[in-house]
Wavefront OBJ file of the C-alpha trace (Angstrom):
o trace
v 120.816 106.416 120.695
v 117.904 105.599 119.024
v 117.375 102.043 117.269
v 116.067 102.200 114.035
v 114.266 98.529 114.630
v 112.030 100.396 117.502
v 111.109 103.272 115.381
v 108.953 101.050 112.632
v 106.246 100.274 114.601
v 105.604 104.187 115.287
v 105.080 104.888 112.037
v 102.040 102.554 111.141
v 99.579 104.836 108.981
v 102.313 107.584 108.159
v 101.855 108.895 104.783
v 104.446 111.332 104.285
v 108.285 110.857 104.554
v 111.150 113.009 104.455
v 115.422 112.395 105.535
v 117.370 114.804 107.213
v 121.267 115.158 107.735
v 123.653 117.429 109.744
v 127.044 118.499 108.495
v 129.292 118.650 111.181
v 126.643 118.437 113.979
v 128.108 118.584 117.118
v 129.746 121.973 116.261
v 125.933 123.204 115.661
v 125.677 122.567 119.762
v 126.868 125.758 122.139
v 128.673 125.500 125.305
v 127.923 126.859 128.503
v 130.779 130.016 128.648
v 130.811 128.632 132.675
v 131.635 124.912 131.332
v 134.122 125.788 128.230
v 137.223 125.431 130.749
v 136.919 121.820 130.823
v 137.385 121.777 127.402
v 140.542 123.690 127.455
v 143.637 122.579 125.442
v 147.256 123.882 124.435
v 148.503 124.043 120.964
v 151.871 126.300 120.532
v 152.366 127.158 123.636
v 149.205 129.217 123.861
v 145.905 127.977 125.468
v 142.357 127.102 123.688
v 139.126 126.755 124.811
v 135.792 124.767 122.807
v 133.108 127.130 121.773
v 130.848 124.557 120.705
v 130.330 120.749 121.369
v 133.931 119.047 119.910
v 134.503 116.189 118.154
v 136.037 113.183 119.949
v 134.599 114.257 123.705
v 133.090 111.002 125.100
v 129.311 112.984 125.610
v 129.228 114.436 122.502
v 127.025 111.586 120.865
v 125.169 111.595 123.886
v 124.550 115.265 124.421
v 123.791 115.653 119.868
v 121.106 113.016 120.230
v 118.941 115.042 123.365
v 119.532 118.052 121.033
v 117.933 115.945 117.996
v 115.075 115.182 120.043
v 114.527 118.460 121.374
v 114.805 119.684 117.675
v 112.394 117.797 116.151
v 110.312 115.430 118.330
v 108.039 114.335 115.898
v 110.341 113.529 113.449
v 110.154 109.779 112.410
v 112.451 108.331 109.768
v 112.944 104.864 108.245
v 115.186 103.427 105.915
v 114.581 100.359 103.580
v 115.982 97.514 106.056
v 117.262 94.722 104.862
v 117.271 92.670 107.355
v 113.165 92.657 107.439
v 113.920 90.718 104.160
v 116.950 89.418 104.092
v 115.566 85.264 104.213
v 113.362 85.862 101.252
v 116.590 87.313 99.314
v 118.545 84.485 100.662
v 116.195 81.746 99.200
v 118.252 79.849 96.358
v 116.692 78.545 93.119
v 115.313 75.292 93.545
v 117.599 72.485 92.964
v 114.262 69.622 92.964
v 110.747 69.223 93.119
v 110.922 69.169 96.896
v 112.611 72.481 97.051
v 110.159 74.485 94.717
v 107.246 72.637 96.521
v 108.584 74.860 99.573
v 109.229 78.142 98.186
v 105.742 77.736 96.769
v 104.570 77.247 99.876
v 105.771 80.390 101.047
v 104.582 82.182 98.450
v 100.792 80.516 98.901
v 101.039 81.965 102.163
v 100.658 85.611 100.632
v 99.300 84.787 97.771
v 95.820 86.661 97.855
v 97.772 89.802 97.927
v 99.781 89.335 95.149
v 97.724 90.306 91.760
v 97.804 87.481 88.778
v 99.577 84.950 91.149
v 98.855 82.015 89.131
v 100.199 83.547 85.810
v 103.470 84.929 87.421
v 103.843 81.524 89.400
v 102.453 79.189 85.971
v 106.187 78.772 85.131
v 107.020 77.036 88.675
v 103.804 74.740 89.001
v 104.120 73.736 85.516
v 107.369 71.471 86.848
v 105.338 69.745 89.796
v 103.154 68.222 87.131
v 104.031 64.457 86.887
v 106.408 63.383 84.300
v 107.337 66.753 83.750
v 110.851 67.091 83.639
v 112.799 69.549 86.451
v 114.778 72.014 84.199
v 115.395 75.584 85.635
v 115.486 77.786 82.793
v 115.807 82.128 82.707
v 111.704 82.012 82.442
v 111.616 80.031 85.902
v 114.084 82.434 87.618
v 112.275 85.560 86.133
v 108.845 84.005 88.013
v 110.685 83.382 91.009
v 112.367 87.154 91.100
v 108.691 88.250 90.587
v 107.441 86.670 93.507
v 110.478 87.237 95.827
v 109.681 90.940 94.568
v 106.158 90.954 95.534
v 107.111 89.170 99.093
v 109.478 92.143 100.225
v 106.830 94.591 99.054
v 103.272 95.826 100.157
v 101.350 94.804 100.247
v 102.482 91.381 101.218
v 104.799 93.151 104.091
v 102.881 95.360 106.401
v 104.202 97.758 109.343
v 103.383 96.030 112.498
v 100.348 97.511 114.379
v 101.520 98.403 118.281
v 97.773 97.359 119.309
v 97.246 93.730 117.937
v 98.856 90.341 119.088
v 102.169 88.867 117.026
v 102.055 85.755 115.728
v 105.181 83.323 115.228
v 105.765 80.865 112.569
v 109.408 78.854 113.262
v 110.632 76.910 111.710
v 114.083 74.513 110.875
v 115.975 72.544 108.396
v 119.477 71.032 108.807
v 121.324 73.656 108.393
v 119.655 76.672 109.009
v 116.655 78.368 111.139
v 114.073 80.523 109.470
v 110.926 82.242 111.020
v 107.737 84.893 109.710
v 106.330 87.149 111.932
v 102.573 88.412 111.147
v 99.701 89.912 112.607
v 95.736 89.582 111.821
v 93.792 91.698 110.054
v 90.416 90.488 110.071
v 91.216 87.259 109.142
v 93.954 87.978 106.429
v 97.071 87.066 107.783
v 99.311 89.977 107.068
v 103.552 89.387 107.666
v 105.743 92.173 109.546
v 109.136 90.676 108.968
v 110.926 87.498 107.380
v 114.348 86.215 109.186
v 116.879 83.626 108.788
v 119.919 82.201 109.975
v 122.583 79.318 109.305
v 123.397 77.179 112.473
v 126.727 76.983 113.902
v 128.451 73.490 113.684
v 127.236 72.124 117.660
v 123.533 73.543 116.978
v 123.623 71.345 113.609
v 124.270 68.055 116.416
v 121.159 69.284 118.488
v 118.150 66.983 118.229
v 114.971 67.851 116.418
v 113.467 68.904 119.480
v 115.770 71.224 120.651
v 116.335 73.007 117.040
v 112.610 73.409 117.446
v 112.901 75.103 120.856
v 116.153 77.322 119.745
v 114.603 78.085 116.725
v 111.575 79.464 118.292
v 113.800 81.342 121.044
v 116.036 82.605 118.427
v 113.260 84.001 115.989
v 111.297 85.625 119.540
v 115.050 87.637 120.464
v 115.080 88.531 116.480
v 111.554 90.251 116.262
v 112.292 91.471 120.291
v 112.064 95.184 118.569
v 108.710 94.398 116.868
v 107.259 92.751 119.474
v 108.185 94.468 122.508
v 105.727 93.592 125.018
v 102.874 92.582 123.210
v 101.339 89.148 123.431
v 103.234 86.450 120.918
v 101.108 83.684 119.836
v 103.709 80.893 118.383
v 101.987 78.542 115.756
v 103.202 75.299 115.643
v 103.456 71.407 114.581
v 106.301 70.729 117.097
v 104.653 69.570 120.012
v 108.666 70.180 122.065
v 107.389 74.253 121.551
v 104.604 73.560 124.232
v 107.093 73.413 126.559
v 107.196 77.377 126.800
v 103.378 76.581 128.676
v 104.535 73.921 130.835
v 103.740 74.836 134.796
v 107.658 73.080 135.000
v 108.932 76.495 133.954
v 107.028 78.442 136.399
v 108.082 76.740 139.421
v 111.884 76.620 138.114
v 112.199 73.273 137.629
v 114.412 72.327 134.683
v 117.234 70.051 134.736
v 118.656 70.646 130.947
v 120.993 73.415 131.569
v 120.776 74.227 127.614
v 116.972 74.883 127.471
v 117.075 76.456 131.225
v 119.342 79.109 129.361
v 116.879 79.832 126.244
v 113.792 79.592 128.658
v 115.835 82.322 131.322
v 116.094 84.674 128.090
v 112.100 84.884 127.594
v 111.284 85.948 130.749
v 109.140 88.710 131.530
v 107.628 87.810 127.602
v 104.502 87.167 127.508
v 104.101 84.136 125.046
v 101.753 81.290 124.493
v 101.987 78.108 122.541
v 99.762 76.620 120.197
v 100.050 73.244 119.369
v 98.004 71.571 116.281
v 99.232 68.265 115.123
v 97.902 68.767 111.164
v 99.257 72.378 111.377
v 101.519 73.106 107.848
v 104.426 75.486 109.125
v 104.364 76.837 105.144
v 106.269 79.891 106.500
v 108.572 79.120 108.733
v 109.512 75.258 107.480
v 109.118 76.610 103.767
v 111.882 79.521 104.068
v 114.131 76.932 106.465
v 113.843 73.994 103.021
v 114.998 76.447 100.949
v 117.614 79.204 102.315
v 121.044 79.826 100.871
v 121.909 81.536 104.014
v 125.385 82.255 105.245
v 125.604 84.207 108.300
v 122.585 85.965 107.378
v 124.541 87.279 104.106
v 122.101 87.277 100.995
v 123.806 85.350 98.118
v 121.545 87.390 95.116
v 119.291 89.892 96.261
v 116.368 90.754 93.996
v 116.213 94.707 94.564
v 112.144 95.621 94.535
v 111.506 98.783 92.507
v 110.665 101.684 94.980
v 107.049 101.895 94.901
v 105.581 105.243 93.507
v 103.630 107.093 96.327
v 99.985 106.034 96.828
v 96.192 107.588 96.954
v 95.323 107.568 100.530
v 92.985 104.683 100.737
v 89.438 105.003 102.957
v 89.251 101.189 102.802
v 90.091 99.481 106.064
v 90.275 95.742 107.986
v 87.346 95.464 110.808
v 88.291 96.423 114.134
v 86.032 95.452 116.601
v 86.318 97.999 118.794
v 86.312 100.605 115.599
v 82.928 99.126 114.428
v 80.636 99.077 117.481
v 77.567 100.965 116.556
v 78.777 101.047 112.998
v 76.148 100.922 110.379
v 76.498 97.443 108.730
v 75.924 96.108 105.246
v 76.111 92.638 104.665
v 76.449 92.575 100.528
v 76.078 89.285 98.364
v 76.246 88.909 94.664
v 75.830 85.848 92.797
v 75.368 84.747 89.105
v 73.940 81.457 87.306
v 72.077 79.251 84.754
v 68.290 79.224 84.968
v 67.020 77.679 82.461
v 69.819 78.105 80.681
v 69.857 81.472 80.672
v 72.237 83.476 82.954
v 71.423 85.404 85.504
v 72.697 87.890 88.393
v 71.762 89.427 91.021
v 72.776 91.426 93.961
v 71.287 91.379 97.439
v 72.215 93.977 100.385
v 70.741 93.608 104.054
v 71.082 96.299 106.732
v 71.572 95.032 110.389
v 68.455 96.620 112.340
v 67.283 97.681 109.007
v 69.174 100.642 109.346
v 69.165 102.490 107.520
v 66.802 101.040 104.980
v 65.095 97.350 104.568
v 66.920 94.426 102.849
v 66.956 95.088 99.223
v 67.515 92.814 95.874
v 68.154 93.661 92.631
v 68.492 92.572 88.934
v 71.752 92.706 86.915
v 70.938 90.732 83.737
v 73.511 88.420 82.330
v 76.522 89.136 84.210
v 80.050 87.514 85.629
v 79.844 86.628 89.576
v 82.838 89.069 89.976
v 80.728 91.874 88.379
v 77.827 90.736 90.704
v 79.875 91.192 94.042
v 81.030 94.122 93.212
v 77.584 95.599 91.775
v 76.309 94.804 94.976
v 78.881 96.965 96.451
v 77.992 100.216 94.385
v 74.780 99.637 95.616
v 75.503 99.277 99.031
v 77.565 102.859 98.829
v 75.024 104.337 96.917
v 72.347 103.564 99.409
v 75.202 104.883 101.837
v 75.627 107.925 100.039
v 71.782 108.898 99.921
v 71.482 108.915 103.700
v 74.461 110.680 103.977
v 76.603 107.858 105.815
v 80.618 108.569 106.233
v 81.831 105.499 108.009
v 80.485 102.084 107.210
v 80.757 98.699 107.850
v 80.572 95.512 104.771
v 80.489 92.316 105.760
v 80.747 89.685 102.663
v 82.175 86.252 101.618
v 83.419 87.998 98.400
v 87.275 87.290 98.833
v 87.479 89.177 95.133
v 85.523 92.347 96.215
v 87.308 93.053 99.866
v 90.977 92.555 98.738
v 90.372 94.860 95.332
v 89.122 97.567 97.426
v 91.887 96.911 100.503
v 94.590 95.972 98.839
v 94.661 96.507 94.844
v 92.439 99.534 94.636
v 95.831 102.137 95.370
v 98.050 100.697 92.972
v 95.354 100.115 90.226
v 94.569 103.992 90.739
v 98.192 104.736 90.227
v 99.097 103.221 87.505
v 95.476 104.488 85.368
v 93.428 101.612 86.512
v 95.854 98.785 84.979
v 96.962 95.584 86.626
v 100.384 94.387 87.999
v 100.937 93.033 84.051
v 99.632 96.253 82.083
v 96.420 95.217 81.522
v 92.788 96.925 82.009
v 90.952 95.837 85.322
v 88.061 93.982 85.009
v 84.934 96.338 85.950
v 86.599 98.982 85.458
v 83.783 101.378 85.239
v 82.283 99.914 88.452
v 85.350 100.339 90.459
v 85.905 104.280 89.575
v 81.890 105.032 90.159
v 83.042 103.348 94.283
v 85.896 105.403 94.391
v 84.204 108.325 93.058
v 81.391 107.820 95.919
v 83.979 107.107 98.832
v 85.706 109.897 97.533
v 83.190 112.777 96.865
v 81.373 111.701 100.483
v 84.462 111.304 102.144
v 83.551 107.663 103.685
v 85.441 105.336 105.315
v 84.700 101.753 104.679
v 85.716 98.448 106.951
v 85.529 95.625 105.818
v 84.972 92.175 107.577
v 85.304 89.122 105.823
v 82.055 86.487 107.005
v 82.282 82.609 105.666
v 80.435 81.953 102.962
v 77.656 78.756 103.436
v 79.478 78.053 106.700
v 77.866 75.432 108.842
v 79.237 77.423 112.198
v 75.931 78.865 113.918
v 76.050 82.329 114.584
v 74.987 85.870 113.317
v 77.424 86.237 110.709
v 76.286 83.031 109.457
v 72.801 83.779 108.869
v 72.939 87.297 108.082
v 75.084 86.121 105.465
v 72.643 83.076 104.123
v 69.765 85.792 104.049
v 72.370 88.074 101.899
v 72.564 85.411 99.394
v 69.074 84.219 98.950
v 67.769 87.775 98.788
v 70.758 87.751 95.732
v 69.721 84.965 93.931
v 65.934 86.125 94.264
v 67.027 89.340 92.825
v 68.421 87.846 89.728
v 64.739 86.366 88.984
v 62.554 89.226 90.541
v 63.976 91.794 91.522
v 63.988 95.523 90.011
v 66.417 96.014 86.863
v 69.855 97.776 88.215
v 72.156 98.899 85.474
v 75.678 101.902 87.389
v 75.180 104.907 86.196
v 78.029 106.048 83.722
v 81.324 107.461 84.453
v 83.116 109.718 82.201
v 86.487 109.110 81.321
v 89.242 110.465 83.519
v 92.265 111.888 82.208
v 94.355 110.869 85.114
v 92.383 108.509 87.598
v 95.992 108.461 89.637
v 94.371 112.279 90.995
v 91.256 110.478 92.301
v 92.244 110.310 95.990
v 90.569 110.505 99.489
v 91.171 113.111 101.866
v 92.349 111.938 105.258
v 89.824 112.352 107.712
v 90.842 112.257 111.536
l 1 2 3 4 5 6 7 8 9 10 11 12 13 14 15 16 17 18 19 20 21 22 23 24 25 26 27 28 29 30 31 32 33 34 35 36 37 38 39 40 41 42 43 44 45 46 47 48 49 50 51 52 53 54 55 56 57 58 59 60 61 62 63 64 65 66 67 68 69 70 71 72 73 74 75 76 77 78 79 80 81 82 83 84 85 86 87 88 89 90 91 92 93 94 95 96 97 98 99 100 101 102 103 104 105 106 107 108 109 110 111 112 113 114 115 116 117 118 119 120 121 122 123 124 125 126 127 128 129 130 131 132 133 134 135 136 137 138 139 140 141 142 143 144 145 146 147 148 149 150 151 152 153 154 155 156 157 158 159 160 161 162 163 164 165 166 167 168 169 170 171 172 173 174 175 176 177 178 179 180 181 182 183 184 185 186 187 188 189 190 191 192 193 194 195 196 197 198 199 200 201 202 203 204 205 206 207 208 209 210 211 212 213 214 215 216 217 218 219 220 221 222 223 224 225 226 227 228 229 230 231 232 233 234 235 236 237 238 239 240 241 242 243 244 245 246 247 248 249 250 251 252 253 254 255 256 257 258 259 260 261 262 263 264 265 266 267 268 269 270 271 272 273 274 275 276 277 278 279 280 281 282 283 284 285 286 287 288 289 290 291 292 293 294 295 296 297 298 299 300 301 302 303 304 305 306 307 308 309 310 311 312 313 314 315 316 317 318 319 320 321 322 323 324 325 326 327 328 329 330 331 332 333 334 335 336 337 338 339 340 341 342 343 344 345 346 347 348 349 350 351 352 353 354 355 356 357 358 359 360 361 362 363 364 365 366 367 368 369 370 371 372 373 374 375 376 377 378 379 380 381 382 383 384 385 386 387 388 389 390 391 392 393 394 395 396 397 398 399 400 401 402 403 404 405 406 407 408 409 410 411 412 413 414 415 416 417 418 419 420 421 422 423 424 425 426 427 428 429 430 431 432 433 434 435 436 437 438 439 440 441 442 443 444 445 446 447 448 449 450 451 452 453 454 455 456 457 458 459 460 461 462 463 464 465 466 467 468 469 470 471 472 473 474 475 476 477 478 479 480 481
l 482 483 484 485 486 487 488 489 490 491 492 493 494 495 496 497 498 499 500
């Protein structure tokens, strides 16, 4: 039958959901009049025949599952699963400095998705300042909940996407192995699944090197149903992992029996090694320094709140292969003291000049945040005017791309408040974007460039040109003020139809 592990990744970008049982399913199946003889039985003396499909016949499970899929072949179902969360509900409160260091690191990992991070996490860093004294109090283990919450939930935890490349962060303690699967999105690194497990009594004898090789076989045979035969790409400061691209392997030659065995288990995979001596393992070593794990039992587990349903979103990660041809924005904003006055501006720059000229503009005394995403209305208003639905942005603005990819849903939901029940800053600008996106049914990537890199290339000085057209907009260029928004009596109806 089917495996609910090898259903997830066929639902990436489902938006609708429904369960279905069966009482008493088999009997719903007919039988052949020209087959019901072999199901014949006696009971008093007299002899019975099976109508329909019976219980306890060794096919019936079989023959009830072709029906199913014959019934309803699109039908695709998921439960919560535990298991894609189980380590993060096995991680213990800290018992020392050391300990909180590493569940901080695994938080750090996600943290750009997680909204007012540093006030939810101020009760945990406030005990790695020095002299501070380590006592774990209810208002530490309320921040930690919150977090482990937000880990096991989007959108910190995304569905895997069948067409990009896994990658693999293992890692190992004394007593137990721990691992992260993700996947790129742009350059956001976005995880598919946590996993854990304690080792047995002889793995705990193993040497470092091997516990790094098991633990990397282990986590690979874990995620098997995510990954199936895509390309994994295994991240790692264990130099003993490079092994897996050793030419030894190919030509059969291993003499530990041990390793032969793990090695024999990922053939036909296609994997590849990266070694990087200065590489910080935050995932993998962070969840391994800080499990409670017991054959993979969680010891508390911190039960996320089922998230309401969201808006449809028409903001989405760059895809190269999505964005060829694409007409591209590259947006900067940027605010400062001249003269001791301060000043913003916003600059926008078409590639080809397509379909205007670069443009600056004039926002007064202004907030960088408000800046970036000022020069974002603009850049969808321009948009807008010539009547363009899918579009590219390309900025350094960290702030601006994850609000609109990530934040934008949820803030929409719950009437444009944040994670802690208070208003979100720019409010008016955000609604007068989603009112555009929304009204012109657009669809907006977004790629994320470096800002002031010193990497040569296109992005790099498309991006440079972006912000000195910017901060020659907040001296000279035209005055821009968004036009006004009325108030909405329920901004969670704001939504974007779903365009194929």
């Amino acid at each position: 039958m089917t495996q609910l592990g090898q259903e997830i990744p066929r639902i990436r970008g489902a938006t609708i959901f429904s369960t279905l049982d069966v009482a008493s399913g088999f009997w719903t199946i007919p039988v052949h009049p020209d087959d019901q003889h072999k199901l014949a039985f006696r009971f008093d003396n007299r002899q019975y025949t099976f109508t329909r499909c019976p219980f306890g016949y060794a096919n019936s499970p079989a023959e009830f599952n072709i029906f199913l899929n014959k019934a309803c072949p699109d039908a695709r179902g998921i439960e919560p699963q535990t298991n894609r969360i189980q380590a993060i509900q096995n991680i213990k409160p800290p018992a020392n400095v050391s300990e909180l260091r590493s569940f901080l690191g695994v938080c750090n990992y996600s943290r750009q998705f997680i909204e007012n991070y540093s006030d939810i996490a101020h009760p945990l860093t406030a005990l790695l300042k020095k002299d501070c004294p380590f006592v774990w109090t209810d208002t530490q283990q309320n921040a930690m909940n919150e977090l482990k919450r937000y880990l096991c939930t989007a959108p910190c935890l995304a569905y895997p996407d069948p067409q990009k490349e896994f990658y693999l962060d293992a890692g190992f303690s004394s007593h137990c192995l721990s691992a992260g699967l993700y996947q790129r999105h742009d350059q956001d690194r976005r995880v598919v699944a946590y996993a854990s497990k304690t080792l047995l009594p002889p793995e705990c004898k193993y040497s470092d090197c091997e516990k790094a090789l098991l633990c990397t076989v282990w986590a690979i045979q874990r995620f098997s149903n995510y990954i199936g035969a895509q390309k994994v790409i295994i991240e790692t400061c264990h130099q003993p992992v490079t092994f897996f691209n050793s030419q030894r392997i190919c030509d059969g030659v291993v003499t530990n029996a041990r390793i032969a065995t793990w090695l024999m288990a990922l053939q036909g995979r296609n994997v590849e090694a990266r070694y990087a001596q200065n590489y910080k393992s935050a995932l993998g070593i962070g969840l391994a320094a800080c499990q409670s794990c017991s054959d993979d039992t969680p010891t508390v587990i911190v039960q996320a709140e089922t998230p309401p349903d969201l808006p449809l979103t028409c903001h989405r990660y760059f895809e190269e292969s999505v964005c060829q041809g694409m007409p591209t924005a590259y947006v900067d904003g940027c605010s400062y003291n001249h003269e001791g006055i301060l000043k913003a501006g916003a600059g926008v720059l078409w590639l080809n000049d397509r379909p205007c000229p670069p443009q600056h503009f004039k926002l007064g005394p202004q907030s960088s945040q408000y800046a970036e995403v000022a020069a974002i209305l603009i850049t969808l208003q321009i948009a807008s005017a010539h009547n363009i639905r899918d579009l590219l942005i390309c900025t350094d603005s960290n702030y601006a791309r994850l609000s609109f990819t990530c934040h934008l849903p949820n803030w929409k939901q719950n009437g444009f408040k944040t994670a802690n029940n208070k208003p979100v800053k720019h409010q008016h600008l955000f609604q007068i974007c989603d009112d555009l996106t929304s009204k012109h049914n657009m669809i907006i990537y977004w790629k994320k460039v470096k800002g002031h890199s010193k990497q040569p290339g296109t992005d790099k000085d498309l991006n440079d040109q972006t912000d000195a057209l910017a901060k020659a907009g907040a001296l000279h260029g035209e005055l821009w003020s968004p036009p006004t928004h009325p108030p909405t009596p329920n901004v969670a109806a704001i939504t974007c139809s779903k365009r194929t």
